[in-house]
Structure formats: structure tokens, C-alpha cells
N, C-alpha and C positions, 0 to 999 in steps of 0.2 A: 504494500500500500504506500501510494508517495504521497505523502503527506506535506503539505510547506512548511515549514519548520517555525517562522514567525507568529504564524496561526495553533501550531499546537502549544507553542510557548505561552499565547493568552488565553488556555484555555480553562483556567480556572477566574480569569475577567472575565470570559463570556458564558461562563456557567452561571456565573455571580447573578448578569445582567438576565439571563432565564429562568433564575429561579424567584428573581426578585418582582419579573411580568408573570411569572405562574401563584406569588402571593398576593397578585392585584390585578386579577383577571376583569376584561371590562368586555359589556357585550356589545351590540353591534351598535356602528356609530356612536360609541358611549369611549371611544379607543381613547379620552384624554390626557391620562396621564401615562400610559404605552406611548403615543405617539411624542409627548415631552420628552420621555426615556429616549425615545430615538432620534428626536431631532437634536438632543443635548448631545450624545453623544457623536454623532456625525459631524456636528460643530467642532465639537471636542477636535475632533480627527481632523480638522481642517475642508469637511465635505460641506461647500456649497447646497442650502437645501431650500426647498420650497414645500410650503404648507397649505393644507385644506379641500386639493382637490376629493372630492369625497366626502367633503365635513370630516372629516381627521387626518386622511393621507399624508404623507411623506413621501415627500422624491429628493435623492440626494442626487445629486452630480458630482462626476468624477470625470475629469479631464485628463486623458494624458499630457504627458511631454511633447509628443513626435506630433509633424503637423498630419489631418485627417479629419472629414467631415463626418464618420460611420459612425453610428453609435445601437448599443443594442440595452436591453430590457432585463434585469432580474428581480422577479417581482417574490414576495413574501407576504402572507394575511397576519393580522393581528389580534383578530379578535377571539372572545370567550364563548363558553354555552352559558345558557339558563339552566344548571345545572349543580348539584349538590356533591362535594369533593369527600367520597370516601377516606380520603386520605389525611394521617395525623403530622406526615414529616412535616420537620420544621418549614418549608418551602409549602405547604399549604396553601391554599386559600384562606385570603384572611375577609373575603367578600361572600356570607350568606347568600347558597342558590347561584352562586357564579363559581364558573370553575372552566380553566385551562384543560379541556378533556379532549381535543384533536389534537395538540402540537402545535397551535400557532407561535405559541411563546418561544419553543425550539426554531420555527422557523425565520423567527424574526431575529433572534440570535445567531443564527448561521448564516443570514443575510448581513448581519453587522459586522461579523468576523471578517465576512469576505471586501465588505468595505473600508474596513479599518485597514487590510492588507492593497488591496487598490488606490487607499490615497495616499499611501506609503510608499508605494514600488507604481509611477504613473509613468514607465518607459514602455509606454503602448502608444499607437494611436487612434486617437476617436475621443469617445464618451462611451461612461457608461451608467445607465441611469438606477439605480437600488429603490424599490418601488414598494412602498409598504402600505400595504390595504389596508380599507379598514371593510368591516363586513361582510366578512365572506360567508357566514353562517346562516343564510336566508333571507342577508338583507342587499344580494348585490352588488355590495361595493365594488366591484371590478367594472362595472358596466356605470355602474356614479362615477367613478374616477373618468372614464372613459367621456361623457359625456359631459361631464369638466372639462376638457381637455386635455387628458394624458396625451394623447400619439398627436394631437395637432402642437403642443406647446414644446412637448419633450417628442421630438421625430426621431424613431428608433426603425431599423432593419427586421428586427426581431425581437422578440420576447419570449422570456424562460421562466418558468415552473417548477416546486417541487415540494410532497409531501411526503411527511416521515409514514410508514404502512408494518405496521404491528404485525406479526406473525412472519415475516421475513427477516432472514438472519441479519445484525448487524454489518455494516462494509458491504452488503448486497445494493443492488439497485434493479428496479423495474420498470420499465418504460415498451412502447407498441408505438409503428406510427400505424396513424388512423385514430379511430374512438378508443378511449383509455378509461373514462367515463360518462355517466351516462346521462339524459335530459331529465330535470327533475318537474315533475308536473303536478298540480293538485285539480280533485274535481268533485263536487257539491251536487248532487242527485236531488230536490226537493220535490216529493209528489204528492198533490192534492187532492185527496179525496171527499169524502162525506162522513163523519160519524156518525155511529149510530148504537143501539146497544148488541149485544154480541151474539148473544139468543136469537135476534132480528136481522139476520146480514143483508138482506134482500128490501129493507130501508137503508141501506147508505150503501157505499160507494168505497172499498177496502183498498186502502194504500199498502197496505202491508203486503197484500199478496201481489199486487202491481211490484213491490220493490223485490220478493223474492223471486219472480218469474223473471223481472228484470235483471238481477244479478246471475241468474244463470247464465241468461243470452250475452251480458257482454262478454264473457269469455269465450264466447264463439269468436270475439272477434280476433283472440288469441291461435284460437287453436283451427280457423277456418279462414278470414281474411286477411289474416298475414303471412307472407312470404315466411317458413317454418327455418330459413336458413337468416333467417332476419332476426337479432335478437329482441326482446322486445318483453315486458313484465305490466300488468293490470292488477294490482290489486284496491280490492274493496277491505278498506281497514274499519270502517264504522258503518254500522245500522243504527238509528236510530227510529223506535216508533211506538207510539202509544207506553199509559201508565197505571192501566187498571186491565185487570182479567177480564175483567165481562164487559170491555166497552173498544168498537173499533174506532182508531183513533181519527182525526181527522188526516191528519201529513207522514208519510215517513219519508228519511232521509236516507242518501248514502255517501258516502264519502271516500276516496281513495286516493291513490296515488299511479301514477302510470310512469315506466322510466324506457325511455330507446335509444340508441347509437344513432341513429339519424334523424332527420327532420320529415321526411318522407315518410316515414315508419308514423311517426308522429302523426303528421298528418290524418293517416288513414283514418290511427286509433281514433282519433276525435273527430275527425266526422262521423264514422260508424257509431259511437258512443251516443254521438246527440241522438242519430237516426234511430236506433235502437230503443230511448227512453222516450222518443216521441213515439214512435209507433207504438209499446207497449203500453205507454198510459192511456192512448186513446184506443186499442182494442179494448182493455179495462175499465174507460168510465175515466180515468183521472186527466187531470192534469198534473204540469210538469214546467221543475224550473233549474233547466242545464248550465253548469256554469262548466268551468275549464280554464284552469289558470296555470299558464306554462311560466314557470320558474324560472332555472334554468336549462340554456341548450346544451347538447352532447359536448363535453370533449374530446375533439379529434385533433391530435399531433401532424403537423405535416411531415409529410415522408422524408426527404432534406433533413429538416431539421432533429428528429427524430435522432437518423442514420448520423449524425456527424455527434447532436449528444452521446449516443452509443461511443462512440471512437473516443470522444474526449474520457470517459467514464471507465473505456477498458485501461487507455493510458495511466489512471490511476491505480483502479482497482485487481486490474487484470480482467481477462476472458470470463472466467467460470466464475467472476460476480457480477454480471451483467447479464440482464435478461431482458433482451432487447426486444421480445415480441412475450411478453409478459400478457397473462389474463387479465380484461378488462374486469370491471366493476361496476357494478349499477348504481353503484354509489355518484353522487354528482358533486361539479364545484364548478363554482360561477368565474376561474380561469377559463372556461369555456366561451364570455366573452371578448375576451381580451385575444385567444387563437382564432374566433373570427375574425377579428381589426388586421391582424399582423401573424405572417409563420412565426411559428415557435413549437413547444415541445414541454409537455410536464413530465415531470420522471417523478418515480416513492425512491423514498431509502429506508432501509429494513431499519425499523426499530426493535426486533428482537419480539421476548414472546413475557417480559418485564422479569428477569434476573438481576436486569440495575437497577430494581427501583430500592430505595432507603426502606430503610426500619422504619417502620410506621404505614407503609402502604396502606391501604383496602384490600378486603378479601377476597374481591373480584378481579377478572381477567384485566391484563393491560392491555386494553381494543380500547380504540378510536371510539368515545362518548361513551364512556363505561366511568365510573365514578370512583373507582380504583387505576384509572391511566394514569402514564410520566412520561413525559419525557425522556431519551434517554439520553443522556450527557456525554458521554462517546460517541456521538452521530458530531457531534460542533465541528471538531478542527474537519473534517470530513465532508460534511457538508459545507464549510465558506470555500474549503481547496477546490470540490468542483466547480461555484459559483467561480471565484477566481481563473481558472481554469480556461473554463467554458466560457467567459468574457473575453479573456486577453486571444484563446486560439479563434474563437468568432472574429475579432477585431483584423486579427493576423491574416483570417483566412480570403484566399482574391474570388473577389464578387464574381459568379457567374455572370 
């Protein structure tokens, strides 16, 4: 493993600095005092910065020496869950109901190491911009940043990606080009029927068995009008209806979630979805009120960019830690707007399966939203040396 030697020499400052954003976890667009953390110390380090795009963002700039107009993108999230920290170490949460349970706090630390090392060593040429989100947990910030003006104020070539992924040995990396992750979508079923009393069915108008007829048939649209080599997931995660035994209610609800690797795939599901709960309620007497709120899009890696992360990543790591057509995830992350705007490429690094975590853990597994997660403090000098890395050989490398 080559490691840069300056960055593993700080890495008990940059544990410091993650353990100290995982005791003050802040949740979305709430990033205030994270984003102080990091514009103080990029100042520190002599890094030019600019603040707010996003209501909390951070963009530092990093200039080299040599002359050069390229400049490329590595971006890190900041923010927390609304979520309750199993955990007693001293590096806890000291914020009720908020808790560091993805890793942004490792990632924004791995993004500082790498910057602290690039405005140190600026015998490159170009720019390179360290992009620190805020909200990536449901609130978008990649696409608020964007709509601020990230890529018209700060014009980048490319933009890079990367989160820590639990169950993958440490020093591993995973990356796919193509979709790597998937579109995150939500959808509200509300159908209107007639109540009546329950003895009586034949006076009203039953929502209930309008929604149970209706959830059968949308997984047709799984298992019969999509392309079967097409990935694609519909689930219905809430019923709601009626609150007494003998009485049919007037409404039930359904609620779910739908995730796909493309937009096409998407498509379908949701028109078929409306068409489906329209027809059902009106063959049953009800009506009906379809909603469909697409979240986030798919992330898909471009191929380029992908294949050349790979190459940088074997150069550290070697071959057999690099899995460069790695299994997607239905999991989603709103990086997926920002490789619309601009190629680039999100890669995971193995955070292990939580053997580092301190004395005091939780008793639950170390996964990604689990109230027993850590960070793992061995990923730091590792992850700024690819940042590093992966800027100056991008910088380096002749534009097709």
C-alpha cells in the first residue's frame, strides 16, 4: 500500500478532527458548525474558500504552481441522521436523536487530509476544487449546490466521489462504470371510498379491498412489464386503513418506495403504477389520489472515468484490492446529481465489518444507519492519498 507519508504522519490530527464532527453531528442543512470546522481549517492551511453555496457548502480552492486552466472536483457530504447513537465511546454523540451513522464525518476528514496535502505540495497544474456538501441524507444538497452555482462559478472537467461501505475488507475499494447506485423514489396511494358498517358492505364502497387487489397488481409491473434483465425493486412498505373491527373505513393508503439503475426503467414503473390504481379504483367504486415523488436519480459512473479511477486505485493499492466492476446497490445518493452535470466516478472503500471500533460500541452490527456504526480511523491516510492521487494524475493526464 503506498501511502504518502505526510498524510499518514497527520493522522492522528485528522482522527482528532472526525471524531470531534462525529461528537457534533448536525443534520441536513443544519451543517453549521461542521462547515466552521472546515472552512477554519482550510484557512488554516492557506486554502482559499468560498461559502454557502447550498446554505452551508464549502469549496476550497487549491491552485497549483505550474501554469494550467484544468481543474477537476472532489467532493465529500457532511451531514448527520435523525438518528439515536448506540454508542458510549468517548467520540459519541453528544447531540440527542442525531448521530454520524453513514460516515460523512470520515469523509469529510479524508477530504481535509487530502487538502491539507495539496496546498502543501501545489507543483501541479490547474485547480482543484474540495467540495463539501451539505445534505446529502434526503435533502439534496448536491443538486442545491449545483443550482447555486457549483460547475458555472467553480468550472471543473470532472468530478469525484466516494463512500466508506461496511462489510468490505479494509484497503479494498469498489467501484462499476455504469449505475453503482440506484434512483431513490417515494409514492403515496390514497383511495377513497364510502364507509359504512361492516355487517352492511353492500352500503358503502370498500377501500380496503380496492388497496389489497391493488397491491397485488402493481407487482405485475415487476414481474411482467419490465425488461426481467433490467434491475429494478417496488416495494409497498405501508398500509394504512381503517380503526375499528366492524366498521369499513372511508380511505386507505399505500405507500412505498420504488429504486432502478435507469430513468427509462423508471419511467415505465410510474406510469404503469398511476394506470394500474386508476383502473383499479374505478373497476371498485373508489377513487384515487396518485402521487410519485422521484428523489433521487440513478448513479451511473462514466466509463472513462470509472477505468482511469480503477488504475489510479491499483497504483496504490494493488490489483486484488480493487474491484472495479463491483455489485451495484439499490441503495441511492444524490452524487447522482452532480455525474449528471459533469463525468466522474464514485468508488466505496471497505470499512471492514467494525473490529476498530473503541470500547464502548453498541451491540449492533457496524452497517451504514445502524446505531452501533464508526467510522473506521485506518480508512484516513488512505482515503486523502487517493483523493490526492486521483487529482494530481487527473491534472497530469493529456485531455483527449
Amino acid at each position: 500500500m503506498k501511502l504518502l507519508e505526510p498524510i499518514v504522519a497527520w493522522h492522528n490530527d485528522i482522527a482528532g478532527i472526525r471524531r470531534d464532527i462525529h461528537a457534533h453531528p448536525e443534520l441536513a442543512f443544519e451543517e453549521f458548525r461542521t462547515a466552521d470546522v472546515v472552512a477554519a481549517k482550510l484557512e488554516e492551511w492557506g486554502i482559499e474558500i468560498d461559502r454557502g453555496l447550498g446554505g452551508t457548502g464549502v469549496v476550497g480552492i487549491i491552485r497549483g504552481k505550474l501554469p494550467g486552466e484544468r481543474a477537476v472536483g472532489l467532493r465529500a457530504d457532511m451531514d448527520a441522521l435523525p438518528m439515536q447513537e448506540a454508542n458510549t465511546f468517548a467520540h459519541a454523540s453528544q447531540h440527542e436523536g442525531k448521530m454520524h451513522a453513514c460516515g460523512h464525518d470520515g469523509h469529510t476528514a479524508m477530504l481535509l487530509a487530502a487538502a491539507r496535502y495539496l496546498s502543501q505540495h501545489r507543483d501541479f497544474a490547474g485547480t482543484v476544487y474540495v467540495i463539501f456538501q451539505p445534505a446529502e441524507e434526503g435533502g439534496g444538497g448536491a443538486k442545491r449546490m449545483i443550482d447555486d452555482g457549483l460547475f458555472t462559478r467553480f468550472p471543473m472537467e470532472a468530478v469525484f466521489g466516494m463512500h466508506n461501505w461496511p462489510g468490505m475488507p479494509p484497503g479494498k475499494f469498489g467501484l462499476t462504470p455504469g449505475p453503482i447506485m440506484a434512483s431513490s423514489n417515494e409514492f403515496s396511494i390514497v383511495i377513497k371510498g364510502k364507509g359504512t358498517h361492516a355487517g352492511m358492505p353492500n352500503l358503502g364502497v370498500d377501500p380496503v379491498m380496492a388497496a389489497v387487489q391493488m397491491a397485488q397488481s402493481l407487482q405485475t409491473i415487476i414481474t411482467r412489464n419490465r425488461n426481467p434483465l433490467d434491475a429494478a425493486v417496488l416495494s409497498i412498505t405501508q398500509i394504512h386503513a381503517g380503526s375499528a373491527d366492524n366498521v369499513v373505513p372511508n380511505h386507505a393508503e399505500l405507500r412505498g418506495t420504488v429504486r432502478t439503475f435507469t430513468l427509462d426503467v423508471l419511467d415505465l414503473i410510474e406510469r404503469r403504477m398511476e394506470e394500474i390504481a386508476r383502473h383499479t379504483c374505478a373497476a371498485m367504486g373508489c377513487e384515487v389520489e396518485f402521487k410519485f415523488q422521484r428523489n433521487y436519480p440513478p448513479t451511473i459512473n462514466h466509463p472513462d472515468e470509472a477505468a482511469f479511477c480503477a488504475e489510479v486505485l491499483r497504483g496504490i493499492v494493488g490489483e486484488d484490492m480493487v474491484d472495479d466492476h463491483v455489485q451495484p446497490t439499490m441503495g441511492a445518493e444524490d452524487f447522482a446529481f452532480m455525474l449528471q452535470e459533469l463525468p466522474g466516478c464514485y468508488v466505496w472503500i471497505g470499512n471492514g465489518m467494525g473490529e476498530h471500533r473503541a470500547h464502548g460500541h453498541g451491540l449492533g452490527p457496524c452497517m451504514l444507519h445502524n446505531g452501533s456504526y464508526d467510522f473506521n480511523d485506518e480508512l484516513l491516510p488512505l482515503g486523502g492519498t487517493y483523493w490526492v492521487q486521483l487529482a494530481l494524475q487527473r491534472l497530469a493526464k493529456p485531455q483527449a
